[in-house]
C-alpha positions as CSV (number, residue, x, y, z in Angstrom):
1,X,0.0,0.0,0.0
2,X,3.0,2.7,1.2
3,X,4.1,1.7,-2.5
4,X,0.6,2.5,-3.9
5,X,0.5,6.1,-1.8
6,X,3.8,7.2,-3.5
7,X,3.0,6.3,-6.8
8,X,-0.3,8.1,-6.4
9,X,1.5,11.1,-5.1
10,X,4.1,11.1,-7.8
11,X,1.3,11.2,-10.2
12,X,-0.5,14.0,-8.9
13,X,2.7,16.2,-8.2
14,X,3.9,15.5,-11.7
15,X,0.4,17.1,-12.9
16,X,-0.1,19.7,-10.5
17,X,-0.3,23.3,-12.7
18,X,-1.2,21.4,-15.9
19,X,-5.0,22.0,-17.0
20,X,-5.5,18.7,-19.3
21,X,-4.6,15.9,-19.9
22,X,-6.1,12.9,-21.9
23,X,-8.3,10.5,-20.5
24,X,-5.9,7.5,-20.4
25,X,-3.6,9.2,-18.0
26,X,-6.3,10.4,-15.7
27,X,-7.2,6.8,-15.6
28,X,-4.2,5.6,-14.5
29,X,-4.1,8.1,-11.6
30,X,-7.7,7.2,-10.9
31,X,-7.0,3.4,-10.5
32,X,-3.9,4.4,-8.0
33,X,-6.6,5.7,-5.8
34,X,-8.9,2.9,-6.1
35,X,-6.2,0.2,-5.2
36,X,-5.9,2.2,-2.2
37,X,-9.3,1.9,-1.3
38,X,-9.6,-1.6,-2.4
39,X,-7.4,-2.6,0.4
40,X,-8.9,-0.5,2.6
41,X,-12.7,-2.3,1.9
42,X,-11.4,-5.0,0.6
43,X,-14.7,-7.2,-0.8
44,X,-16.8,-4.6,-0.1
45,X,-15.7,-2.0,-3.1
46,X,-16.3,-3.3,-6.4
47,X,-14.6,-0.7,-9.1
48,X,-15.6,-1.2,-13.0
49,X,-14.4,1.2,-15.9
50,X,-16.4,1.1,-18.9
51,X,-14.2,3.3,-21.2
52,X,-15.0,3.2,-25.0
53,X,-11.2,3.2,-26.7
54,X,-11.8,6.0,-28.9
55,X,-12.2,8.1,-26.2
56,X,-8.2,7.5,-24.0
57,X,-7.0,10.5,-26.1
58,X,-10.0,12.8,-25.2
59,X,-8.6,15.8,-23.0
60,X,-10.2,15.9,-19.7
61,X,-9.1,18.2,-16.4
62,X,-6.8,17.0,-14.6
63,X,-7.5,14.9,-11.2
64,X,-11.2,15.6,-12.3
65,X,-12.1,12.0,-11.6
66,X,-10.6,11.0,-8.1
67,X,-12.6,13.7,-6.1
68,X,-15.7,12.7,-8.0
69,X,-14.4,8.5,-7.0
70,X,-13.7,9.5,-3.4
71,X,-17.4,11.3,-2.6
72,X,-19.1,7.9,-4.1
73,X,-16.9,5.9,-1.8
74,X,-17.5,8.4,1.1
75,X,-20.9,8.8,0.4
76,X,-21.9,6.4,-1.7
77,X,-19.8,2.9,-0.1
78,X,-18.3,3.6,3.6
79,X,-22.0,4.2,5.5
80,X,-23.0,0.6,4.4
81,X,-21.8,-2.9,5.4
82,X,-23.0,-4.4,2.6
83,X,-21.0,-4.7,-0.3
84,X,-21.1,-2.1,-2.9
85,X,-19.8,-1.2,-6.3
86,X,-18.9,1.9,-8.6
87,X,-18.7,2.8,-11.9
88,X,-17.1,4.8,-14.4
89,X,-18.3,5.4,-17.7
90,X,-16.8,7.3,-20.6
91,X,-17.6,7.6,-24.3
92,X,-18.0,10.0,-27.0
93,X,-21.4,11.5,-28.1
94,X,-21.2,12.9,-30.9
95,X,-19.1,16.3,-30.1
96,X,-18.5,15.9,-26.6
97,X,-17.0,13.5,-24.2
98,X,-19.2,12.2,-21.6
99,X,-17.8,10.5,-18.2
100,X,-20.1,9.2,-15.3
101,X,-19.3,7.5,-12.2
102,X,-22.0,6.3,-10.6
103,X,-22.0,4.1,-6.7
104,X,-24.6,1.7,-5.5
105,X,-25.5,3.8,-2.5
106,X,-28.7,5.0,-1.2
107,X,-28.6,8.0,-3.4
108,X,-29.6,11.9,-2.1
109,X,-32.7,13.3,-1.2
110,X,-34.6,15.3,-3.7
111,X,-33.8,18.7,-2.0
112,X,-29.9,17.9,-1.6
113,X,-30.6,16.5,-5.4
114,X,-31.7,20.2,-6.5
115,X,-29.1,22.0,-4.0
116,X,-26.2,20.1,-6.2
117,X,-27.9,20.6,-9.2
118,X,-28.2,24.5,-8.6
119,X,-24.3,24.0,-7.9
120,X,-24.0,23.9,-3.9
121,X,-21.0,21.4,-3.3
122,X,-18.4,20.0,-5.8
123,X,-17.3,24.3,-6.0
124,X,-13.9,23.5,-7.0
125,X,-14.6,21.1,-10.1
126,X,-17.6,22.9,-11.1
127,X,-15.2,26.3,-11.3
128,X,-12.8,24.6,-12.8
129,X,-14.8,23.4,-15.8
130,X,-16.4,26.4,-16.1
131,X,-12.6,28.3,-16.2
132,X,-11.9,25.3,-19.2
133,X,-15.2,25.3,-20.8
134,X,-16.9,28.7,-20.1
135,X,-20.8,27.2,-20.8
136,X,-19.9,24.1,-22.9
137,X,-20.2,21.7,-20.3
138,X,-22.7,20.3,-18.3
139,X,-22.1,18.8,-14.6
140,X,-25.0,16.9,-13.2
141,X,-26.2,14.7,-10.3
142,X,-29.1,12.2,-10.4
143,X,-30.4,9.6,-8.0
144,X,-30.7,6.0,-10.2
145,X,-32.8,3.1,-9.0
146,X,-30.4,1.9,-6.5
147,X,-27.6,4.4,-5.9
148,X,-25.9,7.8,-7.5
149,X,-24.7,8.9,-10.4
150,X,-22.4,12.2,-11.5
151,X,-22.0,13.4,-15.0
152,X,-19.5,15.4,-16.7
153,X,-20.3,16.8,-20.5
154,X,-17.1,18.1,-22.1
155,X,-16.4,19.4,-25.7
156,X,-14.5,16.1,-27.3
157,X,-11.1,17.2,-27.8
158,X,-7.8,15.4,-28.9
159,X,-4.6,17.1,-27.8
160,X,-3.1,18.1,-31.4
161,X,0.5,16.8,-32.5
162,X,2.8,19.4,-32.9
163,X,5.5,16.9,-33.8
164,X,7.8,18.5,-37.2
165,X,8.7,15.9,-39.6
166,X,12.6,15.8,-39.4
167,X,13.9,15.8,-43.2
168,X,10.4,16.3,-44.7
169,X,10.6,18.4,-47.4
């Protein structure tokens, strides 16, 4: 675990100050964290990604997704004993990226629901897509059948190559 906890931290320092960065590594940041929590619940935390492939490129904020992974385990997994699962969802429709991670929790009440929705809580994500995205993006909470579920809209964008073709001519 002490092995886990520096590679996450290694991870986060190196992107500290740096707005985007594609989906793939925000992943692999994200599933530092969970291994961490794994061994904290152990059985009881069940983590799925459902990523489509041709969205790893997609530019996303940076350490966007562990806040969002840690208030479904807070909120969403640690006031249970019974065993419970999240899961993150990414794919492309049609010009923008869309990520969810949703818990198996007992969801919010509607007027906590509506408080969120108005933008009360998450302030530091929220501001931060709205620094990136200005009013292209939408950040939403909804209660499902049987637990939570957060989504982030984002314009689809690919970080362009700037590479020079050495010898082209």
């Amino acid at each position: 675990m002490i092995d886990r906890l520096g590679d996450l931290l290694r991870m986060t320092l190196h992107k500290s100050g740096i707005q985007e960065v594609p989906l793939k590594e925000e992943l692999d940041v994200l599933q530092k964290y969970v291994e961490i929590e794994q061994t904290r619940f152990g059985s009881r935390l069940n983590v799925e990604m459902h990523i489509q492939p041709e969205v790893l490129d997609a530019q996303i904020p940076s350490l966007a997704l562990q806040p969002l992974v840690e208030n479904a385990i807070r909120h969403g997994i640690a006031p249970n004993a019974r065993p419970g699962w999240i899961a993150v969802h990414a794919s492309r429709e049609g010009d923008e990226l869309v990520v969810q991670i949703r818990d198996s929790g007992d969801g919010l009440p509607p007027d906590r629901l509506m408080a969120l929705n108005r933008g009360v809580g998450l302030d530091n994500t929220r501001a931060r897509l709205e620094h990136l995205y200005r009013e292209k993006y939408q950040f939403t909470f909804s209660n499902l059948e049987r637990g939570f579920c957060v989504t982030i809209r984002i314009p689809f964008q690919v970080e362009s190559s700037s590479e020079i073709e050495v010898g082209a001519a």
